[in-house]
Structure formats: C-alpha cells, structure tokens
C-alpha positions as CSV (number, residue, x, y, z in Angstrom):
1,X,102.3,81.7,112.4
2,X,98.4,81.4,111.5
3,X,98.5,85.2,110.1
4,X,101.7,84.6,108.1
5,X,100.3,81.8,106.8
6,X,97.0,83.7,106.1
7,X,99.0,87.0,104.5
8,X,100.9,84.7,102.3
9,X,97.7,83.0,101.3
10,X,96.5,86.9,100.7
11,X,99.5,87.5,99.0
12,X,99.9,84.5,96.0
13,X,95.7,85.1,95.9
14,X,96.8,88.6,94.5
15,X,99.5,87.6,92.3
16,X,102.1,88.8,94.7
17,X,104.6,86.2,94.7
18,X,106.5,85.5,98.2
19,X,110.2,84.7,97.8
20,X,111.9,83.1,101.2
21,X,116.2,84.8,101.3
22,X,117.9,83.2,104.3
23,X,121.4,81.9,106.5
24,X,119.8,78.6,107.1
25,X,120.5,75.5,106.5
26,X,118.3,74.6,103.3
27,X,116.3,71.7,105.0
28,X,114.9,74.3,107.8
29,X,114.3,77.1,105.1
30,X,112.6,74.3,103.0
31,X,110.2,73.0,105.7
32,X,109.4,76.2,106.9
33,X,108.5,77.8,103.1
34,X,106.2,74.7,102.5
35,X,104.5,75.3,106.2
36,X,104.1,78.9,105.3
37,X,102.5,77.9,101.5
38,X,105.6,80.2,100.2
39,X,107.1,76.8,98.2
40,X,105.0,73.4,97.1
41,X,107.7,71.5,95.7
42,X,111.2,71.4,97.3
43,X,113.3,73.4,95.2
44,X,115.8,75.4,97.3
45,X,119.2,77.0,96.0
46,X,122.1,77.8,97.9
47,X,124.6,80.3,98.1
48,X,127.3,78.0,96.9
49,X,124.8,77.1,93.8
50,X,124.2,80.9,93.4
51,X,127.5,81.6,93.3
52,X,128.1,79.1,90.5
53,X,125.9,81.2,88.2
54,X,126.1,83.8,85.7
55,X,123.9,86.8,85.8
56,X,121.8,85.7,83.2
57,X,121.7,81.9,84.4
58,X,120.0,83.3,87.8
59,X,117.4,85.6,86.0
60,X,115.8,82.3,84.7
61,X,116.6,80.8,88.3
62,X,114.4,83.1,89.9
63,X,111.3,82.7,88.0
64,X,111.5,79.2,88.9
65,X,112.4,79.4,92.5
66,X,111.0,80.3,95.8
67,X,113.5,79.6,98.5
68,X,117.0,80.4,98.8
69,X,119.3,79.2,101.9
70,X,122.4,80.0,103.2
71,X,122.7,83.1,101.2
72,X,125.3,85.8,101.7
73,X,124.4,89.9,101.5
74,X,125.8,90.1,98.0
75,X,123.7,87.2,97.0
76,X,120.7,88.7,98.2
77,X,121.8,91.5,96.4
78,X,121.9,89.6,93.1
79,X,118.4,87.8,93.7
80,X,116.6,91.5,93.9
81,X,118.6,92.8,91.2
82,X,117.8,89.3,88.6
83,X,114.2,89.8,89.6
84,X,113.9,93.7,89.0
85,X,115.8,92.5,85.4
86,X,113.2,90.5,84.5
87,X,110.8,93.2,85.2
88,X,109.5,92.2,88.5
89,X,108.4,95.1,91.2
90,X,110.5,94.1,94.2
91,X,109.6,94.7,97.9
92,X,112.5,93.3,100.1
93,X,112.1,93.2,104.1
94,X,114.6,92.2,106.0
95,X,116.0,93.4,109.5
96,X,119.9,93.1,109.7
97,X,122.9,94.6,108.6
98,X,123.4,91.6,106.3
99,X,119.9,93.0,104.6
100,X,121.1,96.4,104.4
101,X,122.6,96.4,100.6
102,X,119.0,94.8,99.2
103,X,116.7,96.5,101.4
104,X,118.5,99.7,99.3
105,X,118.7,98.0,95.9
106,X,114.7,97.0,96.0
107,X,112.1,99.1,94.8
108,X,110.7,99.6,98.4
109,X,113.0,98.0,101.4
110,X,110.8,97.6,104.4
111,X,113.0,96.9,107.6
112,X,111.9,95.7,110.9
113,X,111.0,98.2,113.3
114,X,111.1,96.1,116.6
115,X,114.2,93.6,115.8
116,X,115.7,96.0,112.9
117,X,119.2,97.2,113.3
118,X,119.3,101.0,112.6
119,X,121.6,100.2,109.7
120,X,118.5,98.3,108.0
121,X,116.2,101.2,109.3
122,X,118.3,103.4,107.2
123,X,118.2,101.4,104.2
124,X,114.9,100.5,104.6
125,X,112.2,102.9,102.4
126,X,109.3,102.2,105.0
127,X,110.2,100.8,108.6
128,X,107.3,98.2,110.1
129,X,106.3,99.4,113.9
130,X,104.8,95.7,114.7
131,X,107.2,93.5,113.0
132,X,104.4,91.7,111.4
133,X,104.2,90.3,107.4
134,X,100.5,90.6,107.4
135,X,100.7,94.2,108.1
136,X,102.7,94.5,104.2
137,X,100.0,92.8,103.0
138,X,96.8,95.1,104.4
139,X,99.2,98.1,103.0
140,X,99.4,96.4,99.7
141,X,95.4,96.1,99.6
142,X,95.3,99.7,100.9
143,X,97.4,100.7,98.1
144,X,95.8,99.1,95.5
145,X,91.9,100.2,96.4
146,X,93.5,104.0,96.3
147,X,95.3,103.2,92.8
148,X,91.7,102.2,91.5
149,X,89.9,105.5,92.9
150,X,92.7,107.8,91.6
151,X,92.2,105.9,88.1
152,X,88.3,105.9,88.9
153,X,88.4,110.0,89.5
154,X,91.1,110.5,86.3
155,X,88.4,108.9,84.2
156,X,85.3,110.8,85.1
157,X,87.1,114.3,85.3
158,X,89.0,113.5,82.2
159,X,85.0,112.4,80.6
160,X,83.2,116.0,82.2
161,X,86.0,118.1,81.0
162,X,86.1,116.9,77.6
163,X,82.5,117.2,77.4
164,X,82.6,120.6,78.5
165,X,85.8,121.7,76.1
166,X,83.4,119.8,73.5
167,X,80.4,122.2,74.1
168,X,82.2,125.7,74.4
169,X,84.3,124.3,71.0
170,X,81.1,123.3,68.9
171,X,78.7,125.8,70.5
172,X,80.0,128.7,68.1
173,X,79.6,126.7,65.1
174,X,76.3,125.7,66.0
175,X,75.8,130.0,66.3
176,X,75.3,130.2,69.8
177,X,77.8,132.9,70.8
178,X,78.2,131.1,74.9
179,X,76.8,127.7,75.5
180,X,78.7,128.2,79.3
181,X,78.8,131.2,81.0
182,X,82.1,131.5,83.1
183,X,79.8,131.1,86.5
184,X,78.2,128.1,85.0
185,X,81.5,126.4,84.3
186,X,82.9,127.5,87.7
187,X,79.9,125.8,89.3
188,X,79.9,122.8,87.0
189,X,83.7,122.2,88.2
190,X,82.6,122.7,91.5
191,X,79.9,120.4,91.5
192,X,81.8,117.8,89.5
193,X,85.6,118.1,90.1
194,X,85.4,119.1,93.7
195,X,83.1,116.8,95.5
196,X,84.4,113.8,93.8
197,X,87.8,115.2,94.5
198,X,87.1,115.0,98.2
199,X,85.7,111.7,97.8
C-alpha cells in the first residue's frame, strides 16, 4: 500500500492524473481513493449515474472526477473514450475480462501479468510481470528521460548539420572552391553524429 501510495504521489507530482474504474460499492472505492491520495473530496459516480448521461455530459464529468464505482465494461469503455475526446493520453490497467474492451480502446492497455486473465493479456498493449502500480510509474519516468535525450540529440545534430550545409553553401561565394573536403565531413559526422548517437 506504502509504494501505491508513493507511485500515485509520483504520478499527480508529474501531472499524470490517476483515475480509480471499479465494481465496488462507491463507499469502499471512495475510502480507498482518498487513502491512496487518488481523490481529496468525495465525489464518486456510479454506473447507474453514468448511464444517465449523454456523451457529451460525461466528457465534462471526467475532468471533474476521479473515482467511478460499480461500473460495467461498457462504462469503462465510455470513461476512456470521453477522456481520449477531450484530448487526454490514456493508459488503462486492468486485469479481467470485464477490462478487456478498455484495455483495447486506451492508448496503451497494460494488463496484469500475475492475476491477469489471458483475455486481458491479449487486449492489453504491455503485460506487467509483478503486478505492481509503481512499476507504470518508473516506466513512465524511463520514458520520459529518453524523450528528452532523443529531443536533446535532434537538436544538436540538427545545429552541426546546418552549420556544416551553411559552410559548403556560402564557402563558394566567399571564393573558396571546398571549405570541407569529403574526409573532413566524413570525420566531422563521425565525431559529432556518431558518438553522441551512441550516447
């Protein structure tokens, strides 16, 4: 419970928003959302509220929102698909049949890999070996410090190659016949591209 409590911490720290989808009775679901930091204030819907709604009625709902209860498959179904509407990225876990149709609809479904039903396995985009939430959120931080050395590298090879296409363009009007000779550019792309390539 400490490292769920600690991952969700992680999680709303890195503007990753936890949402709580479940069958229980909304007075468990409620208790256990506020223990885990997921919800502050009591709001809960149900699948008989849900149910109530229009499409565009539970678009607004789920901005607000942080804990559904008693929820059926198609109304999980409906929660991903209002929040990937309002533009949100979606990651759904979840580890029974019952999760199956969201797990597929979501941008990434992660099942559980140690209580998972093979149905969920199957809808699932990434399967989790330890059944653990904290183990989303160190792949989340993984992900994220590789997005900012791939944009780190695209920037400085974009920078060196355009100052290199710079000098062989404006080397002829300034007379010089070669600034770079075809070895020297080989080497400067060696020197520059491939080393922090590798890095």
């Amino acid at each position: 419970r400490e490292s769920a409590r600690a991952a969700i911490a992680s999680c709303l720290s890195a503007g990753v928003r936890p949402i709580m989808i479940t069958g229980d009775h909304p007075l468990t679901a409620v208790a256990i959302a506020r223990n885990l930091g997921i919800a502050q204030t009591g709001k809960v819907v149900t699948g008989v509220e849900l149910n109530r709604m229009d499409a565009a009625a539970l678009e607004w709902v789920v901005e607000e929102v942080s804990v559904y209860a008693r929820v059926s498959p198609e109304d999980k179904l409906r929660i991903v698909h209002a929040l990937q509407r309002r533009g949100h990225i979606v990651a759904m876990t979840g580890d029974g049949v019952n999760d199956s149709p969201a797990l597929k609809r979501a941008n990434i479904g992660v099942a559980m890999g140690i209580t998972g039903t093979d149905v969920a396995k199957e809808a699932a985009d990434t399967v989790l070996l330890d059944d653990n939430f904290a183990t989303i959120v160190a792949a989340v931080e993984e992900g994220r410090v590789i997005y900012d050395n791939l944009l780190r590298f695209i920037k400085f090879s974009l920078g060196g190659n355009v100052g290199k296409v710079l000098v062989m363009l404006i080397a002829p009007l300034l007379g010089m016949t070669t600034a770079l000779r075809p070895l020297q550019l080989l080497w400067l792309n060696l020197l520059t591209d491939g080393l922090m390539g590798l890095g």
